[in-house]
C-alpha angles and dihedrals in degrees: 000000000000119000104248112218111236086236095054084061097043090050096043096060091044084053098056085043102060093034086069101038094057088048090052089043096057095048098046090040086090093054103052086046104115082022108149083010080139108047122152091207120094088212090051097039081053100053095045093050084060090056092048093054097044086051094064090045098126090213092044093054095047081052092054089042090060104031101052101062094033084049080053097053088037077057102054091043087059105047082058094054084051092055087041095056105051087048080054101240122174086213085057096055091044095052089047095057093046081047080058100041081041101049087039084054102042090044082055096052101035091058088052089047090046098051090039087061104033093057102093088039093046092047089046082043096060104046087049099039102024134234088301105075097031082055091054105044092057096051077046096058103032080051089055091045095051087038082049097056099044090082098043093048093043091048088042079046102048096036099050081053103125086219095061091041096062088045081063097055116035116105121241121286 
């Protein structure tokens, strides 16, 4: 039997986590759409009117229409790498570090189509709401976009190791 890395393990199962829990977030996104639509708080009010505007964006909603199937299916392949890893498959530690390449460029281009779209919006937001909330939701989002890329840069580190290649591909023993 061949000796399992402990991050092999460890990725494998993280890869098997967030594999569901994408799969779970894209089908309850639509049910957490209008969530908050009646909230008592200005700050709040303010915040969900900028999700409401940015849900009848028409080039946000094209985005959505096209990255939420493609993020389940991003999900399920994922959750295979995960059960491929930790049977120490070659095909496994390949996918996982196009899962990495592919998450690092996704996270790029969804931040220039969201800004792309959220321009106009941005720009109404902030005369209505002031320079606070606008403030906030941008730390917010570039927060989201570096958390984001921990996960995909540790998996394209750890699966490029020459230590854990060579786990991949040594024969049984």
């Amino acid at each position: 039997m061949r000796d399992r890395p402990i991050s092999v393990m460890i990725f494998g199962i993280l890869n098997i986590g967030f594999g569901f829990f994408g799969m779970v977030e894209v089908l309850l996104s639509k049910l957490f759409e209008n969530f908050g639509s009646n909230a008592d708080s200005p700050q709040v009010n303010s915040i969900v009117a900028f999700f409401g505007a940015l849900q009848n964006d028409p080039a946000y909603i094209l985005w959505n229409r096209i990255t939420q199937p493609l993020n389940f299916v991003v999900g399920a392949v994922l959750v295979a790498s995960g059960i491929g890893l930790l049977l120490l498959k070659n095909w496994a530690r390949l996918t996982s570090i196009g899962f990495g390449i592919y998450k690092v460029a996704f996270v790029v281009f969804n931040a220039v189509v969201l800004v792309v779209a959220l321009r106009h919006i941005l720009a109404k937001s902030f005369e209505n709401s002031g320079a606070g909330v606008i403030i906030m939701l941008v730390a917010v989002g570039v927060f989201a976009a570096i958390l984001t890329l921990v996960y995909p840069a540790l998996l394209l580190f750890f699966m490029t190791r020459p230590k854990l290649v060579q786990a991949f591909q040594a024969g049984p023993r």
